[in-house]
N, C-alpha and C positions, 0 to 999 in steps of 0.2 A: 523527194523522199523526206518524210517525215521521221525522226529517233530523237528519243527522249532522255538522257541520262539523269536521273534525280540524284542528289549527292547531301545525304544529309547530316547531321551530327552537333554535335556541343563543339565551345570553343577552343580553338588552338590543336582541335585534334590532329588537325593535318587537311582537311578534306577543302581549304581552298588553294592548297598548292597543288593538289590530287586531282583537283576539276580543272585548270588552269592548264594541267600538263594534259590529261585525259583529251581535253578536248583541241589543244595543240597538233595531238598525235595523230586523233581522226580524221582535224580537219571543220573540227564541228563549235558553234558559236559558245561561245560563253558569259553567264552571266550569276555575278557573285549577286544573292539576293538580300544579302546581309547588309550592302552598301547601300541597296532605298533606306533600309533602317538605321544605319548610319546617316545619313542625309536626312532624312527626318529628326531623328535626335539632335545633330548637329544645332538645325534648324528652329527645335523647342529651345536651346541651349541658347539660343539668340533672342528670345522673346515668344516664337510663334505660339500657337496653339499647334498641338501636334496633326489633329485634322484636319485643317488649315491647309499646313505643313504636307502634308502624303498628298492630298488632294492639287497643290501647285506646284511640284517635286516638278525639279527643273533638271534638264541631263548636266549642266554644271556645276548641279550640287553633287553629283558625282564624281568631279574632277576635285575637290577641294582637299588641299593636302594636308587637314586634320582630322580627317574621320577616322585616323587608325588609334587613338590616343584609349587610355583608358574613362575618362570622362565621356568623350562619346557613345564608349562602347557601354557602358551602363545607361543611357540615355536611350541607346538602338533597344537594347534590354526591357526598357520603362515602356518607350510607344510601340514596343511588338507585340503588349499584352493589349493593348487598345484595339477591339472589334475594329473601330472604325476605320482606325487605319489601316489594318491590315486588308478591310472590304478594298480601299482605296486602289489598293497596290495589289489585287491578284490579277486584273484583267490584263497588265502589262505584262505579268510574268507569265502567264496563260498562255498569250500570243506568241512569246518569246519560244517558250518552249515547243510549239509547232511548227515555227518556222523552217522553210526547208532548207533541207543539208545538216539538217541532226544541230544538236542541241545539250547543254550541258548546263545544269543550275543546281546551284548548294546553298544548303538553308539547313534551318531550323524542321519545316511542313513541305518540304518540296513533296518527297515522296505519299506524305499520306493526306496531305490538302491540295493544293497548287495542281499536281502532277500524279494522282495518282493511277493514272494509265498508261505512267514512262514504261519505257520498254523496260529498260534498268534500272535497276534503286539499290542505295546501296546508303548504309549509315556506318560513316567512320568515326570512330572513339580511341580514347586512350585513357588509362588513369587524369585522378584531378593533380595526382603529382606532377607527373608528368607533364600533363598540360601546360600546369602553371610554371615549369622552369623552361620550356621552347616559349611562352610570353612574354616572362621576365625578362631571357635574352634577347628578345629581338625588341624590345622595350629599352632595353639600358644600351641594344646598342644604338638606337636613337638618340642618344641622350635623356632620356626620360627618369628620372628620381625614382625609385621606390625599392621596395625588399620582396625577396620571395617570399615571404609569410602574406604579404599585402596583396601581391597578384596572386597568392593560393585562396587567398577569403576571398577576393573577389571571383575570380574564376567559380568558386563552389556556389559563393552568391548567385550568379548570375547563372548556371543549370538549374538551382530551384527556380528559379524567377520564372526559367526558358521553359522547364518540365512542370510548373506546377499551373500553366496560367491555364484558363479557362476556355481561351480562344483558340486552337490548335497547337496545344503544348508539344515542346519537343518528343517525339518516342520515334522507334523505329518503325516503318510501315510492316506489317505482318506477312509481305512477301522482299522485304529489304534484302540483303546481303551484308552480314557482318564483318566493319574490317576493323581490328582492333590495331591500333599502331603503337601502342607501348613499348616494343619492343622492334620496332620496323624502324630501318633508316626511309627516307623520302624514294631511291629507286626499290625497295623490296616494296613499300604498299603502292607505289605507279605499277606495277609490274600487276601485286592481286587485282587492280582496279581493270585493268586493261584486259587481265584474261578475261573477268568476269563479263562485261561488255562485248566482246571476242564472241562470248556464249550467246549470247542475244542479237548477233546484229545479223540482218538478212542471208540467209542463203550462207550461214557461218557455222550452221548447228542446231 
């Protein structure tokens, strides 16, 4: 059996603790798409050329425990608007997401580039206020320096960057499912995620 859960949305919305647990609960693989772009940027961040970089994208540049910083994550920002990379990096995520026993990926294009004949699609959001103080905290409790006015500019930087680029800019797919989490603790939006999938999975409805 083949299932597709697409998971898409801007940063900090929630939507990779939401695919993380979604796909826990199924039973079904998961794969944050955000970390090849992490691992590429990382990667430019060391010297490479970023096509280069997607192109020799190692699975232990996946394991590397600085990709969550803010520096990389504007870097993941920078070579996601690059064609080439992102040619580099769909035919993995393609694969991934037809593999059998169902499947679960969050991004930026899941739903309306990568995947757009997932069973389910579903684009989670929340204010950029919001956003940017679940950032902040889990930022500072790293230990990482900075202010919430710093991770609000950046946060709002990086949705232009994500929404305005030329190569499959962030938006919702036009048969997506909106989950806004603004106002959701972590088990009320697992909960809308899980019904909504509930509605689409085989012989369920």
């Amino acid at each position: 059996m083949t299932f597709t859960v697409a998971i898409d949305g801007p940063a900090a919305a929630g939507k990779g603790t939401i695919s993380k647990a979604v796909a826990a609960h199924f039973g079904f693989a998961h794969l944050d798409t955000g970390l090849l772009y992490r691992a590429v940027g990382r990667r430019t961040l060391d010297g490479e050329a970023a096509e280069v970089a997607a192109r020799t994208l190692r699975p232990e540049d996946l394991e590397r425990d600085d990709l969550r910083t803010a520096e990389v994550a504007q870097a993941a920002s920078k070579v996601a608007a690059i064609p080439e990379v992102r040619a580099a990096l769909v035919d993995f995520q393609r694969a991934f997401a037809r593999r059998a026993g169902g499947a679960v990926l969050d991004g930026r294009d899941i739903g309306t580039v990568i995947c757009p004949e997932a069973e389910v699609k579903l684009f989670v959001t929340a204010s950029a206020e919001v956003r940017a103080e679940r950032r902040y905290l889990e930022l500072t409790a790293k230990g990482h320096v900075t202010t919430l006015d710093a991770v609000l500019a950046d946060v709002r930087e990086r949705d232009a960057r994500d929404a305005d680029r030329a190569t499959a800019p962030m938006k919702p797919a036009e048969d997506a499912v909106l989950l806004d989490t603004s106002a959701m603790d972590i088990p009320a939006a697992l909960a809308a995620a899980i019904a909504q999938i509930e509605r689409k999975r085989p012989g369920r409805g």
